[in-house]
Backbone of each chain as ProteinMPNN parsed JSONL, in Angstrom:
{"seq_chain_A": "XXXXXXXXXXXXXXXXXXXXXXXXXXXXXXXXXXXXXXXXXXXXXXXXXXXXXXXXXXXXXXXXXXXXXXXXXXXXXXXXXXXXXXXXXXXXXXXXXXXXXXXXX", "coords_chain_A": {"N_chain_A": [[-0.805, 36.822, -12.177], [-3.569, 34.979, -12.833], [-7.075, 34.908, -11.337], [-8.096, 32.612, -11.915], [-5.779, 31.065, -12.425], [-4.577, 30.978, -9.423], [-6.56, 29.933, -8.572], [-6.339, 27.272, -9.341], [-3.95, 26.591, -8.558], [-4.216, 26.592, -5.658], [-6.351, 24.77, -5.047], [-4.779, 22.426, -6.418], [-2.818, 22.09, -4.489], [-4.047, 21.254, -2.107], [-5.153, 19.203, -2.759], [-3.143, 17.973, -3.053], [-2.049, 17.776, -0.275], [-3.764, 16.184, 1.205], [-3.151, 13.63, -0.26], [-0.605, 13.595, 0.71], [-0.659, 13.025, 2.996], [-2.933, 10.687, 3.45], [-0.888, 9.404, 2.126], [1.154, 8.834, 4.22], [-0.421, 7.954, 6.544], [-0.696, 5.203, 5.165], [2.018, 4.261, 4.746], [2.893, 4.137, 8.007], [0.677, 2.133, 8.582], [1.699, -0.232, 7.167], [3.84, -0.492, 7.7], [3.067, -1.815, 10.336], [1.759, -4.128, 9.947], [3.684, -5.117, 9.171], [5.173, -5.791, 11.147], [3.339, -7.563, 12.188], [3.358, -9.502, 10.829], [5.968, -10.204, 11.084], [5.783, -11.381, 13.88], [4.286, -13.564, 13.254], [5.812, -14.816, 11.959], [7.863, -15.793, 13.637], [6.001, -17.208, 15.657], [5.073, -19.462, 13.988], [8.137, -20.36, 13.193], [8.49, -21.548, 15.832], [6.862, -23.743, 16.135], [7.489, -24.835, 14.334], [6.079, -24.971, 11.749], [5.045, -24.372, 8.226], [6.12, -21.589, 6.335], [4.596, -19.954, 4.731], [1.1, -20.017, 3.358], [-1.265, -21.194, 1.536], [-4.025, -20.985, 1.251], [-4.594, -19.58, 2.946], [-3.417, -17.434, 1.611], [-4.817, -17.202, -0.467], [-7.285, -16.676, 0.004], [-7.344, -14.211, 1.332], [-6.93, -12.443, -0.642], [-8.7, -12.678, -2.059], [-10.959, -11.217, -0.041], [-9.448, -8.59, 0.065], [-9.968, -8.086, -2.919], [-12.695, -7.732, -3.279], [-13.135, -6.142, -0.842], [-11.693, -3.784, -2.618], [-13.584, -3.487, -4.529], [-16.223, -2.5, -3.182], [-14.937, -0.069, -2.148], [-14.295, 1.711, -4.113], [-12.191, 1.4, -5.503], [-9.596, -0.153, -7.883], [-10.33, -3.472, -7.956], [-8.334, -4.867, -9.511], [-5.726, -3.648, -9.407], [-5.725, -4.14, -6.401], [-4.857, -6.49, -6.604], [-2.385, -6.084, -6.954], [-0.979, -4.784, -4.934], [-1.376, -6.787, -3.068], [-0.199, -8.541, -4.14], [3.019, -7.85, -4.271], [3.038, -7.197, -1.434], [3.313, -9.301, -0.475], [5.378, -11.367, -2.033], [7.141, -9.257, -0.637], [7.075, -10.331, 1.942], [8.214, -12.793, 1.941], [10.882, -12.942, 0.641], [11.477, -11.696, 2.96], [11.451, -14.156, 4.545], [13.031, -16.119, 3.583], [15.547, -14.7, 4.048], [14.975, -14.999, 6.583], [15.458, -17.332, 7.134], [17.924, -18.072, 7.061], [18.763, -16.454, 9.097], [17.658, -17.502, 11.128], [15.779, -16.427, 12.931], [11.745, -15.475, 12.103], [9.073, -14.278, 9.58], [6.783, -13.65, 7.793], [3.547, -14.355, 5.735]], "CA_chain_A": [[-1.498, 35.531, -11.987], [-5.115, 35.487, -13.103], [-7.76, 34.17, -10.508], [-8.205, 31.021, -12.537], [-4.398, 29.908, -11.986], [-4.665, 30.755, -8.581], [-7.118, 29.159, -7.738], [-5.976, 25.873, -9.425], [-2.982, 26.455, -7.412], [-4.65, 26.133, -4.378], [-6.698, 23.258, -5.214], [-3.645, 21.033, -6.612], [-2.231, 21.917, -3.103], [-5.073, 21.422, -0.985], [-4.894, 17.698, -3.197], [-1.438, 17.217, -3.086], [-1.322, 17.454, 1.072], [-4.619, 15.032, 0.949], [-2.352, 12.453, -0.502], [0.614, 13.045, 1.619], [-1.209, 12.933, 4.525], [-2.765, 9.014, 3.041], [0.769, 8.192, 2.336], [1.683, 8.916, 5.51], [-1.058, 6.619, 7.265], [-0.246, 4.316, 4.41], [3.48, 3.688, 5.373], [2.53, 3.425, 9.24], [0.064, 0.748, 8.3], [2.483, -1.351, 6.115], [4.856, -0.946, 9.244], [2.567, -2.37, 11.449], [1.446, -5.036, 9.223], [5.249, -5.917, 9.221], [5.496, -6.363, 12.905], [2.476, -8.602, 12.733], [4.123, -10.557, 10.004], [7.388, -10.886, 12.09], [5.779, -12.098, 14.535], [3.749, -15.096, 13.049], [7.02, -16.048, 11.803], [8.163, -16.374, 15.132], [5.207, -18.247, 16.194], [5.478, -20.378, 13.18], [9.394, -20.668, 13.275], [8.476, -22.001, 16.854], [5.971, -24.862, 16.171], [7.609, -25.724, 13.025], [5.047, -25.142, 10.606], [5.783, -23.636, 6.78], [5.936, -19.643, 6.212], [3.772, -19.908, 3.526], [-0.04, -20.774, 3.657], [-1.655, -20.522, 0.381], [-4.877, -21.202, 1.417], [-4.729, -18.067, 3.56], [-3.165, -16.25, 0.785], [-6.561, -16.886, -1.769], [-8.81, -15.911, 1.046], [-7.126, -12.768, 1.456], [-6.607, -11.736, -2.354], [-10.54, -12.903, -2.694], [-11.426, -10.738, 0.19], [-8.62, -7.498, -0.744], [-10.667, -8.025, -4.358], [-13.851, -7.471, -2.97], [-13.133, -4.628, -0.307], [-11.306, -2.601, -3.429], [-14.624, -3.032, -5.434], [-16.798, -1.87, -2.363], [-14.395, 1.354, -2.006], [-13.998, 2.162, -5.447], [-10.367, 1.432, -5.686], [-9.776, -0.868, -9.121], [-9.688, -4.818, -7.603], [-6.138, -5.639, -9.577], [-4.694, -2.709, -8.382], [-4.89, -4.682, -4.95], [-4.173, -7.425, -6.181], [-0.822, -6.015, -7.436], [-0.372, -4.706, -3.792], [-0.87, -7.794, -2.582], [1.433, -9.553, -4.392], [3.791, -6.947, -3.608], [3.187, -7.475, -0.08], [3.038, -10.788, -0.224], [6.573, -11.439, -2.234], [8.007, -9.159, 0.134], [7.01, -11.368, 3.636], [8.639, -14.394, 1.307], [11.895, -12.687, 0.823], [11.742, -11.571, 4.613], [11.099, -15.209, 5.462], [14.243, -16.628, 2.989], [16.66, -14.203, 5.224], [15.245, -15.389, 7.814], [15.717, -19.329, 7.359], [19.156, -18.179, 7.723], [19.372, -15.98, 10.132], [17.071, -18.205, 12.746], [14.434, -15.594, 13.118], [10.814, -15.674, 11.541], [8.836, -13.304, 8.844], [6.055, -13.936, 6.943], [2.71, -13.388, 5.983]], "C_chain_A": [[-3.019, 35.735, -12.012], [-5.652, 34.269, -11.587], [-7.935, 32.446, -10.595], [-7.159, 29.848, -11.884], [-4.172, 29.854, -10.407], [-5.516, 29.864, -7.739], [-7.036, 27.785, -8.027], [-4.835, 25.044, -8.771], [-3.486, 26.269, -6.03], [-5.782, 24.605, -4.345], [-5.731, 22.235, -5.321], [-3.264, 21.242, -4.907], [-2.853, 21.337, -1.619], [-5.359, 19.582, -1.307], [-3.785, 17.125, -2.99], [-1.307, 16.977, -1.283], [-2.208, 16.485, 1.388], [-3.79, 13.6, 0.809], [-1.005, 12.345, 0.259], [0.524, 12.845, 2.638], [-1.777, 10.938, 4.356], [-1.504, 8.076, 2.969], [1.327, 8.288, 3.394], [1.619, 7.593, 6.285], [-0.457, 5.05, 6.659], [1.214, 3.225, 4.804], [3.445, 3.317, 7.41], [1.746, 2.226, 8.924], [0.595, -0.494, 8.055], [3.452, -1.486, 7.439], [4.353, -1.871, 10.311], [2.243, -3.778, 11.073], [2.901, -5.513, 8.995], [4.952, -6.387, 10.237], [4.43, -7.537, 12.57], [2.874, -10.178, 12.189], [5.444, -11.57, 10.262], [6.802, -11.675, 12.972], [5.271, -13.467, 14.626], [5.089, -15.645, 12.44], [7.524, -16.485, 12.422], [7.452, -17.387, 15.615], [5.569, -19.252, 15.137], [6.671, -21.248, 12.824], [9.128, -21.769, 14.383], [8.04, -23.531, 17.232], [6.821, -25.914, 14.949], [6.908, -25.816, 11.855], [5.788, -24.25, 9.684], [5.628, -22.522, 6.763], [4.735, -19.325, 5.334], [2.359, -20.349, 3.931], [-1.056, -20.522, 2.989], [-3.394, -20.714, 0.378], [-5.657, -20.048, 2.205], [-4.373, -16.975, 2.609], [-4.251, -15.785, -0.278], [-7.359, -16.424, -0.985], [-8.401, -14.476, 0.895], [-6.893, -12.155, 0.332], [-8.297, -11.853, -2.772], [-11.039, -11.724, -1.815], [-10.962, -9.08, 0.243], [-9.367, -7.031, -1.95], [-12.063, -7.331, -3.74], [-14.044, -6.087, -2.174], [-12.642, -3.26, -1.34], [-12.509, -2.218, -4.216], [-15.634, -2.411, -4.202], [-16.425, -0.428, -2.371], [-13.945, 1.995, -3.476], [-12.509, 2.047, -5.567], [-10.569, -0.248, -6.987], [-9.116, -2.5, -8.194], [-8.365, -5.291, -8.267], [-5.153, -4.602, -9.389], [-4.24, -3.326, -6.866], [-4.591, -5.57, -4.42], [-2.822, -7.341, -6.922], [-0.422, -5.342, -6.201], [0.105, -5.72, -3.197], [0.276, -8.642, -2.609], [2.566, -8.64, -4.448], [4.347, -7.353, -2.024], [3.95, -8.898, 0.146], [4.944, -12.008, -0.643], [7.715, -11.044, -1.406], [8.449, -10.054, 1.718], [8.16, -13.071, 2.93], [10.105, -14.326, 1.402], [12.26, -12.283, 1.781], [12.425, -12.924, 5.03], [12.232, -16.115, 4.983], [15.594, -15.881, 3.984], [16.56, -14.794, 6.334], [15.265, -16.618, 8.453], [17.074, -18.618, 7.508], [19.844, -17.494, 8.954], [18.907, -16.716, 11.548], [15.547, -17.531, 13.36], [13.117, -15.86, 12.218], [9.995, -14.667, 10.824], [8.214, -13.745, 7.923], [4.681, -13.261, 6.763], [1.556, -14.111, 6.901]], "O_chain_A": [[-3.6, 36.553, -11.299], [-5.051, 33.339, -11.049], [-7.916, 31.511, -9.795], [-7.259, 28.752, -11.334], [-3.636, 28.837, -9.967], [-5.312, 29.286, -6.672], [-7.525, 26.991, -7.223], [-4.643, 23.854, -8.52], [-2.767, 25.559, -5.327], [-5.744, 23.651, -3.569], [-5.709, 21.278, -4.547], [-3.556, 20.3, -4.17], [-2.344, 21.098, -0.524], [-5.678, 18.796, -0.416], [-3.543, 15.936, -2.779], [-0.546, 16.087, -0.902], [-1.618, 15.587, 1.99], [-3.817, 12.683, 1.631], [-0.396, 11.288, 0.428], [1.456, 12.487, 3.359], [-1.187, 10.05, 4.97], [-1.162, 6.954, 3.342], [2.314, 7.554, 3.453], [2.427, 6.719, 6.602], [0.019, 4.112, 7.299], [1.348, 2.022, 5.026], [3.966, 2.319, 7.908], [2.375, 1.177, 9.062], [0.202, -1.571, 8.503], [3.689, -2.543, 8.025], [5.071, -2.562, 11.033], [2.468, -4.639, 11.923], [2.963, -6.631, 8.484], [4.419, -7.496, 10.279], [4.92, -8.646, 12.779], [2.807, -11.315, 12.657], [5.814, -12.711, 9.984], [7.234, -12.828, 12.973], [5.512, -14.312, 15.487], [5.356, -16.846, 12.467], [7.895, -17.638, 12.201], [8.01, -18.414, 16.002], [6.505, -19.98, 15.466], [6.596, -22.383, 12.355], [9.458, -22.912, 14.068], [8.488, -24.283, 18.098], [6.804, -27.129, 14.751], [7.13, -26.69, 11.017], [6.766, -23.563, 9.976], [4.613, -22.261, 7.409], [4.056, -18.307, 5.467], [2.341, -21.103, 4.904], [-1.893, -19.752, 3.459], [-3.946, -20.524, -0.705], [-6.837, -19.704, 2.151], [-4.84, -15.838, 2.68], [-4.524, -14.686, -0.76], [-8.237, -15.664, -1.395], [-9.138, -13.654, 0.35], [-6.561, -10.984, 0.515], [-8.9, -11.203, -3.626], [-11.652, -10.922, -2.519], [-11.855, -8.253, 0.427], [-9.492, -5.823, -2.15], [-12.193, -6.129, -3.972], [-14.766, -5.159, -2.538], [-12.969, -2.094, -1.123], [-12.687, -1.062, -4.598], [-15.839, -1.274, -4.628], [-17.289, 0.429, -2.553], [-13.092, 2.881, -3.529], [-11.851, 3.066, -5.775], [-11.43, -1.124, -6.902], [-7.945, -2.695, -7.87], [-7.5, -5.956, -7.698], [-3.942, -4.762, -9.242], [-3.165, -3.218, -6.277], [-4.279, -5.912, -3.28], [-2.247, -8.316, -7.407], [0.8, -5.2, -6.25], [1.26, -5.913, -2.818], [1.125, -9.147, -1.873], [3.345, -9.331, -5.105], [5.455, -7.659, -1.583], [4.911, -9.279, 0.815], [5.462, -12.898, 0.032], [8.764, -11.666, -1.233], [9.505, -10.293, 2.305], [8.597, -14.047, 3.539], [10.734, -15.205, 1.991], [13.485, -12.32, 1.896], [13.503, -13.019, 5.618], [12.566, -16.962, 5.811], [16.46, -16.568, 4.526], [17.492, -15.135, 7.061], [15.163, -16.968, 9.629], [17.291, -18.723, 8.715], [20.886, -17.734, 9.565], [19.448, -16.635, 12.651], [14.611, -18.026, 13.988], [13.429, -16.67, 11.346], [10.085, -13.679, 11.552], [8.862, -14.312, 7.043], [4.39, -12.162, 7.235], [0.596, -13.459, 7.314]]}, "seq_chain_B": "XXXXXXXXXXXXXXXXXXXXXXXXXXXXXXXXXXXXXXXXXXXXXXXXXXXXXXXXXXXXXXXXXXXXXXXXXXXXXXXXXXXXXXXXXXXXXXXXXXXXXXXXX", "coords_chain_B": {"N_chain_B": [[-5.211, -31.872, 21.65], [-2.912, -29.64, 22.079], [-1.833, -27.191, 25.277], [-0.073, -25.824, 24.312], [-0.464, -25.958, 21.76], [-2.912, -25.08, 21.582], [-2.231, -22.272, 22.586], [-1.097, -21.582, 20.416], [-2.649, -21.594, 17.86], [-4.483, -19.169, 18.867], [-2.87, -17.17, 19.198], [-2.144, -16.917, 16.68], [-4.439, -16.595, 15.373], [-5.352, -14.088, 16.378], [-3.262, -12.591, 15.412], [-3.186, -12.471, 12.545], [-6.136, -11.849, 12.48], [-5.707, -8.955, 12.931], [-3.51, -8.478, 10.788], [-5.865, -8.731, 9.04], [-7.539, -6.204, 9.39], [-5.667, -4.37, 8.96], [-5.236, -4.218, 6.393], [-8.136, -3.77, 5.146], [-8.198, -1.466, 6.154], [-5.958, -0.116, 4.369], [-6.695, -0.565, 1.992], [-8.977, 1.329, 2.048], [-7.473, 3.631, 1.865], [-6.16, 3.166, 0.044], [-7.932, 3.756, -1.877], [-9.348, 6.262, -1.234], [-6.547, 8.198, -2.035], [-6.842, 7.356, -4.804], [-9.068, 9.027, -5.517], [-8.269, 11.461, -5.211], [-6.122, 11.607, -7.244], [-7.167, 11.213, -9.277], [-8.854, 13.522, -9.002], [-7.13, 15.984, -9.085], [-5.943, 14.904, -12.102], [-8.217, 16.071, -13.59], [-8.173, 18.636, -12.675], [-5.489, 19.391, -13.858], [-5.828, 18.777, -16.869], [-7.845, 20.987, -17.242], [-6.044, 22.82, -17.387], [-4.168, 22.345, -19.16], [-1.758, 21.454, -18.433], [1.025, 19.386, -17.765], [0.902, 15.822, -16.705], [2.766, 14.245, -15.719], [4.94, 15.404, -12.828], [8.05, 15.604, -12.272], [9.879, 16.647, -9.826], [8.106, 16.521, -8.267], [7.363, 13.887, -8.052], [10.193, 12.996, -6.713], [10.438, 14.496, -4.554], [7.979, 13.106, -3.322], [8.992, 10.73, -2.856], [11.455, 10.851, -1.469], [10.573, 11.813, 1.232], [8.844, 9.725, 1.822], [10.368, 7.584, 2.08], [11.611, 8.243, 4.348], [9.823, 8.357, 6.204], [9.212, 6.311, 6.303], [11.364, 4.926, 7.43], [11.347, 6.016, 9.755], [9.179, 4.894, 11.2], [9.644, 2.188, 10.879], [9.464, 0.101, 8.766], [10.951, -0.669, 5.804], [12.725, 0.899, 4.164], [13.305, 0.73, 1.421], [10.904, -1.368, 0.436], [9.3, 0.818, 1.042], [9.529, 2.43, -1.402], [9.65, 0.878, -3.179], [6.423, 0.607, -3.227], [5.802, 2.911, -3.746], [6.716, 3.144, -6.294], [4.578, 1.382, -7.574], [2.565, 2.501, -6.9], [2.743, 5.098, -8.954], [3.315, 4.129, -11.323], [0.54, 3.087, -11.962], [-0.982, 5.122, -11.348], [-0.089, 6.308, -13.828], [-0.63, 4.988, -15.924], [-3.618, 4.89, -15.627], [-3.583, 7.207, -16.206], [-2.562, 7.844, -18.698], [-4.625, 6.208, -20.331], [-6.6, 8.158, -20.039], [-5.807, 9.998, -21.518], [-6.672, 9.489, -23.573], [-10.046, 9.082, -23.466], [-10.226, 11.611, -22.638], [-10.691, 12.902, -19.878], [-9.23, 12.984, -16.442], [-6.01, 12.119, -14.377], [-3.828, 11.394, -12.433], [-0.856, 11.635, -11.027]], "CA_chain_B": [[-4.444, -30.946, 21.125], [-1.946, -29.156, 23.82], [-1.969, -25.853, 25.662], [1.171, -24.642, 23.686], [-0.629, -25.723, 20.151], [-3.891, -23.863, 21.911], [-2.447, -20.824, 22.221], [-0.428, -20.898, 19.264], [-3.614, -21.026, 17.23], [-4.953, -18.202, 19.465], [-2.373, -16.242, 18.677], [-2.264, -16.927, 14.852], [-5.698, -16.021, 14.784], [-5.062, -12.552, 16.783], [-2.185, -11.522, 14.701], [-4.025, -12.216, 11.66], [-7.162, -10.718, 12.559], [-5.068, -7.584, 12.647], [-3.28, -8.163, 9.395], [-6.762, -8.0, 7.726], [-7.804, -4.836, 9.542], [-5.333, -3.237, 8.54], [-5.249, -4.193, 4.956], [-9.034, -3.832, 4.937], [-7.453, 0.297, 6.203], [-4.816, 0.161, 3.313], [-7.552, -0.895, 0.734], [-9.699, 2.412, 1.474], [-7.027, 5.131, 2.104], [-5.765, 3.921, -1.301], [-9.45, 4.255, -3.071], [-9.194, 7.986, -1.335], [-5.5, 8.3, -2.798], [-6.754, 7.695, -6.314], [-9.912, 9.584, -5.833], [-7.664, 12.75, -4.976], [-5.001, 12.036, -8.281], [-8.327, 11.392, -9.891], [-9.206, 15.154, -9.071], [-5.495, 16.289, -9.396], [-5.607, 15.196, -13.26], [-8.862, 16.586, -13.661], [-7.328, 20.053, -12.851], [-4.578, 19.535, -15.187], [-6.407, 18.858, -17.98], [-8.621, 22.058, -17.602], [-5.445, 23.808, -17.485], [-3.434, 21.897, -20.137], [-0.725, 20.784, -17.404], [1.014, 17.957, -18.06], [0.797, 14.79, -16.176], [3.963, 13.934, -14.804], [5.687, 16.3, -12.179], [9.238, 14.681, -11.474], [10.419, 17.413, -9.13], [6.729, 16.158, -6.935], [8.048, 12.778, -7.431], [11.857, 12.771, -6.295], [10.009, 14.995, -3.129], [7.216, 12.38, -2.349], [9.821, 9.566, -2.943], [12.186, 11.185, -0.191], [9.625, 11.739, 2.178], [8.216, 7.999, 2.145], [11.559, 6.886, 2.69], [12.226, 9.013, 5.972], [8.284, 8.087, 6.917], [9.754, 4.369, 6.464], [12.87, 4.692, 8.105], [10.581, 6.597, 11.49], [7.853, 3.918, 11.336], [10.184, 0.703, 10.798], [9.297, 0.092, 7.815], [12.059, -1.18, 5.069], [12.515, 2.075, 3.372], [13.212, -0.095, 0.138], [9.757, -1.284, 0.363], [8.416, 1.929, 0.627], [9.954, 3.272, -2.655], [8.546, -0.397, -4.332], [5.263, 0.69, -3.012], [5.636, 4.692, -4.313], [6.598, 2.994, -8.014], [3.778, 0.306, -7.945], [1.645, 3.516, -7.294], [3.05, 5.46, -10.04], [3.104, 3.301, -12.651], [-0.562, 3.097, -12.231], [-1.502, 6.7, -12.113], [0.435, 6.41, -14.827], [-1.684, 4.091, -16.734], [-5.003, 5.506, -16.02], [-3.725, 9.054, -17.316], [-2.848, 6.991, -20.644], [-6.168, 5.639, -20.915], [-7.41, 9.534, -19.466], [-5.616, 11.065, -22.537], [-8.23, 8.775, -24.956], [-11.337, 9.152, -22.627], [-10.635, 13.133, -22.262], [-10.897, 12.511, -18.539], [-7.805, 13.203, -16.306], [-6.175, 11.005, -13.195], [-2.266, 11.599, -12.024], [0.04, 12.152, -9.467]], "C_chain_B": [[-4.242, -29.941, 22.705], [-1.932, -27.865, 23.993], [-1.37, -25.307, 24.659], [0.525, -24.85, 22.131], [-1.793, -24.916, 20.147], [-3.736, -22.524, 21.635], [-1.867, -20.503, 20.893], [-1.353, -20.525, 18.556], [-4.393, -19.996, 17.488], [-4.276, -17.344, 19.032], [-2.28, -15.916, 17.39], [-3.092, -16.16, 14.578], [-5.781, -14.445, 14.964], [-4.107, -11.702, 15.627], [-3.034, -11.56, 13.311], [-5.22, -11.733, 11.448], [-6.754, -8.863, 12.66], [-4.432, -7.444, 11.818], [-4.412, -7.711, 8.023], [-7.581, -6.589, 7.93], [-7.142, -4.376, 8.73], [-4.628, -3.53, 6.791], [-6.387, -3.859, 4.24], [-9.026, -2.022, 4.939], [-6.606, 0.999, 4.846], [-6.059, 0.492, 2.139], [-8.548, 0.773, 0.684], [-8.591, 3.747, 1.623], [-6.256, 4.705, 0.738], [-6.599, 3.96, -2.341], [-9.41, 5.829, -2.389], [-7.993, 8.596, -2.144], [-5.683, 8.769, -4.068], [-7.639, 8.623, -6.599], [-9.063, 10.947, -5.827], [-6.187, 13.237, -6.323], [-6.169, 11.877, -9.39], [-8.419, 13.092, -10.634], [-7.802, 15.459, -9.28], [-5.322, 16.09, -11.408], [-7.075, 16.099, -14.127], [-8.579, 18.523, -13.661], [-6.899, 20.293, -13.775], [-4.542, 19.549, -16.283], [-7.205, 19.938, -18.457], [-7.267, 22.949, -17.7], [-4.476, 23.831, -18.473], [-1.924, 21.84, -19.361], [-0.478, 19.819, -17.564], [1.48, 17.463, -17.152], [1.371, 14.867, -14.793], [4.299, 15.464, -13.811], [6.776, 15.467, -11.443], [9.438, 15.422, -10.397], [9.348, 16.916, -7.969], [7.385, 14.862, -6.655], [8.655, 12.154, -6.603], [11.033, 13.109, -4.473], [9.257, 13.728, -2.321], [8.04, 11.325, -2.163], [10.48, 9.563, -1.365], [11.586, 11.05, 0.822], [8.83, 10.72, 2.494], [9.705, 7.805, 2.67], [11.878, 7.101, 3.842], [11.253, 8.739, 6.538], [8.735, 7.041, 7.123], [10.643, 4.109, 7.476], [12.364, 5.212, 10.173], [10.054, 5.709, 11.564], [8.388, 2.446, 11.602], [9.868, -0.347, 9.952], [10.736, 0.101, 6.963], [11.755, 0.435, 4.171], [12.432, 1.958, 1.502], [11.987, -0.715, -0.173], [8.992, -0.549, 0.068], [8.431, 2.448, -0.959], [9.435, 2.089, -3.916], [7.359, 0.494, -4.523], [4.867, 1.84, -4.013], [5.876, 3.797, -6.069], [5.512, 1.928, -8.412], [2.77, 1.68, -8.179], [1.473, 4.427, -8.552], [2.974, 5.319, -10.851], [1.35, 3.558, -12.707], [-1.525, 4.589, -12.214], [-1.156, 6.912, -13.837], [-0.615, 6.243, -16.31], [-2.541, 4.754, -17.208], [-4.562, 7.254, -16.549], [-3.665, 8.361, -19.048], [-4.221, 7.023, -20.964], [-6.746, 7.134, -20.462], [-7.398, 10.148, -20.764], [-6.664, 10.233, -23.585], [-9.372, 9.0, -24.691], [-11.592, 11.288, -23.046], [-10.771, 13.175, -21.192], [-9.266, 12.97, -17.715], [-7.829, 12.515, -15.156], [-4.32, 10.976, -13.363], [-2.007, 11.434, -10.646], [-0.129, 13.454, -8.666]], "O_chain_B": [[-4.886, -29.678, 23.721], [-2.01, -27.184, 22.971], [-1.905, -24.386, 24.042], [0.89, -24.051, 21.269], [-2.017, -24.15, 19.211], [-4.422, -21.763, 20.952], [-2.049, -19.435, 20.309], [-1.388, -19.32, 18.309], [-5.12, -19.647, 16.559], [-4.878, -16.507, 18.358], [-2.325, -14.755, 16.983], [-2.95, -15.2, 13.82], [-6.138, -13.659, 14.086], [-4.238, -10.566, 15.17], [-3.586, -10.496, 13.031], [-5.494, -11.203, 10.371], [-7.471, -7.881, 12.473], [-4.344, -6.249, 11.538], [-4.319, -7.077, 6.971], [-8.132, -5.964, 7.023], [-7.652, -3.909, 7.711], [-3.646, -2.984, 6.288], [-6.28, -3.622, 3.037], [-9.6, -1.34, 4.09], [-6.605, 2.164, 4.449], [-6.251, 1.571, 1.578], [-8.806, 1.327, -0.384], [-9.058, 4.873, 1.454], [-5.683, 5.629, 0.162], [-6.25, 4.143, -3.507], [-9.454, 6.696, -3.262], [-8.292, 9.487, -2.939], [-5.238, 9.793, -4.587], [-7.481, 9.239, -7.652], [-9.4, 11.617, -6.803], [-5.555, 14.284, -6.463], [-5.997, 12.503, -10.436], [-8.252, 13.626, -11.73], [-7.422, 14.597, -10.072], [-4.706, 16.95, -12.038], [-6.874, 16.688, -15.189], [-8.806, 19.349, -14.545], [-7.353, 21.077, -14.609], [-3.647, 20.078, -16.941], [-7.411, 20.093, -19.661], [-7.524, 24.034, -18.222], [-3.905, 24.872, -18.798], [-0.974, 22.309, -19.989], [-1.383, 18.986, -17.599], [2.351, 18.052, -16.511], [1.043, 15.189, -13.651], [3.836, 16.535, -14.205], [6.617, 14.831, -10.4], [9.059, 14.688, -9.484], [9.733, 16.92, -6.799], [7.868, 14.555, -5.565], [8.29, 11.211, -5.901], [11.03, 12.332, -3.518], [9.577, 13.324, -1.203], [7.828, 10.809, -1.066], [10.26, 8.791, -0.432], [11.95, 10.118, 1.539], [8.094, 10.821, 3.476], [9.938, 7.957, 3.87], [12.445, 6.219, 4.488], [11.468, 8.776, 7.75], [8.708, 6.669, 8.296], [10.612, 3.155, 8.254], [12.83, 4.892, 11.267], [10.609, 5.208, 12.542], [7.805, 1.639, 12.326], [9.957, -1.531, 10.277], [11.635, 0.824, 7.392], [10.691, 0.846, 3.707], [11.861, 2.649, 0.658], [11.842, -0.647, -1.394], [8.115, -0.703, -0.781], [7.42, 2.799, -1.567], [9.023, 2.286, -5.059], [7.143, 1.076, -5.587], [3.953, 1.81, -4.837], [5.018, 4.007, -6.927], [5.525, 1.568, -9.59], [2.276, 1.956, -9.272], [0.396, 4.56, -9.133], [2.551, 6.213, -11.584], [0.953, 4.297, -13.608], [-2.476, 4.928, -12.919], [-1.789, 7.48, -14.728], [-1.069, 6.957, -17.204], [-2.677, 5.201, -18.347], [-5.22, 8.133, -17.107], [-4.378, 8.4, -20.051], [-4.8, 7.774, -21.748], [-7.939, 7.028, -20.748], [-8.379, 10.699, -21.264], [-7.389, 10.876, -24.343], [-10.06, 9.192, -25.694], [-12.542, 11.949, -23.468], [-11.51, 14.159, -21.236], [-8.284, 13.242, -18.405], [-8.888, 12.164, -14.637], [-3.733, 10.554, -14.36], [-2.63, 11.207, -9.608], [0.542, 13.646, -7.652]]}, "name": "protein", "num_of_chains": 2, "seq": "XXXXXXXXXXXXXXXXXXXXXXXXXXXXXXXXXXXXXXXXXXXXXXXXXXXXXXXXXXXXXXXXXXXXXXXXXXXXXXXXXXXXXXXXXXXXXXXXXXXXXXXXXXXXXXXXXXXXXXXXXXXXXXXXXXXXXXXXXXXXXXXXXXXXXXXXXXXXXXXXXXXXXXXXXXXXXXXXXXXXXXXXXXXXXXXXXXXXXXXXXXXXXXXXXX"}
């Protein structure tokens, strides 16, 4: 093994635990950002108001857009998280017109 | 307007002031993410390594899922999330191999 490959071997590795250590935080985050989601559906289930609130959903895709261009991360990259996210709290919130419970975003 | 619609909006506002933390969290640990598959194809290209690594894949795949399944997190979510990511490393290596530039997994 010449010095070269070694040492590209230790770089990719020294990158590769970088990112598994982000995806780590990453997946706690999205967990937590569930719970918070459950629970306005609860509140919302409670009052009666709609799951949905698209007026909250452009604010937050306008201001998602803006924090990705601040951090160098490509703005429709997050807004293809979003709507990711955002589809998933919807199909939460369809289970959970039937089950009685609440889940949104 | 009545105590119980008081706090509800109190609380709305709480839980959602912590949905955009921590999306405002998501948004830079995945501009570090790309900066680190950024450097990662950058390597690979000085070494004539190609791109993809399924065998890294299948691994990081597994290991979100069991991060999901500890955290409470939909583990089916997670594995969305890991192929929304993918795809788009994906991408920018496409557009890397025209540039001369490199940017992977």
């Amino acid at each position: 093994m010449t010095d070269d490959h070694q040492s590209f071997e230790g770089d990719l590795a020294r990158l590769r635990q970088s990112i598994d250590n982000l995806d780590a935080a990453m997946v706690h985050l999205l967990a937590e950002r569930f719970r918070c989601t459950h629970a306005i559906g609860e509140l919302k289930a409670r009052v009666g108001l709609a799951s949905r609130d698209p007026k909250r959903e452009v604010a937050q895709l306008r201001r998602l857009r803006s924090l990705a261009s601040q951090s160098g991360l490509d703005p429709d990259f997050a807004q293809k998280l979003h709507a990711l996210v955002v589809r998933e709290v919807i199909t939460n919130h369809e289970a959970v017109k039937i089950s009685g419970a609440g889940n949104q975003c």
